[in-house]
N, C-alpha and C positions, 0 to 999 in steps of 0.2 A: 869081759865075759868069755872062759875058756872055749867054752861051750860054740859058742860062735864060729869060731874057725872049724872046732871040730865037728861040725853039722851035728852037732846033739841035740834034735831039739826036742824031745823029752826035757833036758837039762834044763836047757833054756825055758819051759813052763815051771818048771821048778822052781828055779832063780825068780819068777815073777810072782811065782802064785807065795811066796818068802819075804814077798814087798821089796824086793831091790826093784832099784829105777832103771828102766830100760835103756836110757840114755845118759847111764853113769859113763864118767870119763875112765882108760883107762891112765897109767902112769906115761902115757905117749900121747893123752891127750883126744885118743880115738874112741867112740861107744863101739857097741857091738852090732852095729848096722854099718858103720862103716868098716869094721875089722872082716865082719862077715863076705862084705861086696869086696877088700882086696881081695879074700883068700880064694875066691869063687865061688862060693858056699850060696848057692840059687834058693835054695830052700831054707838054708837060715836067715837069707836076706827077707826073703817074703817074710818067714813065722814072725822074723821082728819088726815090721812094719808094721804088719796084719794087727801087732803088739801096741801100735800108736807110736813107733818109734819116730822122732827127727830127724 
């Protein structure tokens, strides 16, 4: 999920409220809570929890 790194999270309700799975893999194997927490992204780490994420 681009969106994750890029602290969009507009984006990211988007992507959810579209029915993707919050804890889809990407091609590296990471969701977007953990892509989130490498990039530093404090705030897309919470909205994706806040999300039920794993």
């Amino acid at each position: 999920m681009p969106a994750a790194r890029a602290r969009d999270l507009e984006s990211i309700d988007l992507f959810i409220q579209t029915g993707i799975d919050i804890d889809t893999l990407d091609s590296f194997g990471n969701t977007a809570l953990i892509k989130a927490g490498s990039e530093g992204q404090i705030e897309a780490v919470e909205k994706i929890f806040g999300l039920g994420a794993d």
